[in-house]
N, C-alpha and C positions, 0 to 999 in steps of 0.2 A: 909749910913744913909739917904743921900739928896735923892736917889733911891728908898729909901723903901717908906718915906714921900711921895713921890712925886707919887707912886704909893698907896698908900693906899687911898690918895685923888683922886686919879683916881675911884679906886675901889668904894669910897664914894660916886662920884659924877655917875658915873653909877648903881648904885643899887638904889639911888634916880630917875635916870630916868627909868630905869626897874621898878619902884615898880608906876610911875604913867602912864603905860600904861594899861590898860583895856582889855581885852581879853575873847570871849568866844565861843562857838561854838553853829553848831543848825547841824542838820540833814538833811537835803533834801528829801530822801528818805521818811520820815515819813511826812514831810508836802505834799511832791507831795501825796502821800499816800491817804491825808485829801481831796483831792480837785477832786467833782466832773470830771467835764470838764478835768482834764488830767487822768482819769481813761477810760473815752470816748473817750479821742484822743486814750489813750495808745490800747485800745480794736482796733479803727478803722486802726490804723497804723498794730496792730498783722493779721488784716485779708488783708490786704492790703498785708501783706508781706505773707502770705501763698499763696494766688492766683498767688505772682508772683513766689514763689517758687516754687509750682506745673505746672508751665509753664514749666520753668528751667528743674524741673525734668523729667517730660515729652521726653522733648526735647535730653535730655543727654540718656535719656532710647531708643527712634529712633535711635541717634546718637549708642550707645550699639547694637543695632540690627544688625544697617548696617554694623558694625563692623565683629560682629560674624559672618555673612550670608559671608561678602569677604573672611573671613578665611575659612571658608568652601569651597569656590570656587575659592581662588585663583587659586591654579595648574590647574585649566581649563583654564584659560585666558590666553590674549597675553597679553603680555607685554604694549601696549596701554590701553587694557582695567584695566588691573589692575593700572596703575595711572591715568586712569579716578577715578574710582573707590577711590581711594586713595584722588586724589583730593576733591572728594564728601564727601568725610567723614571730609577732614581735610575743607573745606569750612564751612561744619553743624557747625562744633565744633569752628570755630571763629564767627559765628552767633550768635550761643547759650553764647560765652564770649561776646559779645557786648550787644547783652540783658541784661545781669547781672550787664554790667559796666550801663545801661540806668535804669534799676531796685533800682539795689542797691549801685553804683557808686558815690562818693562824690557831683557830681553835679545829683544825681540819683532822679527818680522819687521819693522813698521812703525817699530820705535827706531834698528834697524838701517838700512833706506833712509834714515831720516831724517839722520843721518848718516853718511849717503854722500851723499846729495844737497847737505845744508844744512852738515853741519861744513867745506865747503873755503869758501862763501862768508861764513860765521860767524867764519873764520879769518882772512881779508881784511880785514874789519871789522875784528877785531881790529886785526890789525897794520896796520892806519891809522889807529886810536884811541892806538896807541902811537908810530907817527911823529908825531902832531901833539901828544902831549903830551909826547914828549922834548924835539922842535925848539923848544916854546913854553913850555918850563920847567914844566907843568901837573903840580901831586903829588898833583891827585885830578879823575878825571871822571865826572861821574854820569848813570847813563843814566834819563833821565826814562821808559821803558819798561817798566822794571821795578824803577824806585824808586816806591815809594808815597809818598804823604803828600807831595809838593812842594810848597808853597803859593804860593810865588811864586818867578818867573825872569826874570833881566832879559838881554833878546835879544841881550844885547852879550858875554855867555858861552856862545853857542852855538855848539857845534862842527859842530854835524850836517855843515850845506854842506862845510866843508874835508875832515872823514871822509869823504862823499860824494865828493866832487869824487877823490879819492887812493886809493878804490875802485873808482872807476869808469875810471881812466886805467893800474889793474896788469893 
């Protein structure tokens, strides 16, 4: 009996603090969506990654050539020339991965524009996600963009508009 009491006051006193936290979510997607300036980076970052993908490819397709042309003439060669040859291929082909790591490599040129374009309006976002959840007492916001698994949300906890709207007026 002292077990059950002692647990249903438990149970009491946790649904009281569960029932005074605040919780809601916004979007991401849709407010990046809203805002000029990250449609302009997102465009300059997309051609910036094709140029250096058509490099890449390019260079993988040389890399293919040289390939197919030694198989063709292997059985002519000595033995020296075919691990020149072999060398030269497998040289290209670590060229061509170091490009990619300087390209698109976490410390990569593409990681870098990317923030420089996208962390100052990533930042904004931010700090409008945190003005509108200090102003409105919120001790958790979740971003339906990159939360998985939400199965349901009721439009009366959605932040997006307010984020948006305190985004778009800094």
């Amino acid at each position: 009996m002292k077990k059950f009491l002692l647990s249903l006051a438990a149970l009491t006193v946790f649904g009281f603090c569960a029932q005074a936290q605040k919780v809601a979510y916004i979007d991401t997607e849709v407010i990046l969506a809203a805002i000029p300036e990250y449609q302009a980076a997102q465009s300059e970052l997309n051609g910036l990654s094709d140029k250096y993908k058509a490099i890449i490819e390019a260079e993988v397709g040389e890399i293919d050539q040289l390939y197919q042309t030694y198989q063709q003439i292997k059985h002519t060669l000595t033995a020296a020339q075919r691990t020149a040859k072999e060398q030269e291929i497998i040289s290209k082909e670590q060229v061509v991965k170091s490009k990619q790591r300087i390209y698109f490599g976490e410390d990569g040129i593409m990681a870098n524009k990317s923030e420089e374009l996208i962390g100052p309006i990533q930042a904004r976002v931010n700090s409008a996600i945190e003005i509108v959840a200090e102003q409105d007492d919120y001790v958790l916001i979740i971003d339906l963009a990159i939360t998985p698994g939400v199965v349901y949300k009721n439009s009366k906890y959605d932040l997006t508009q307010q984020v948006l709207e305190l985004v778009q007026n800094k």
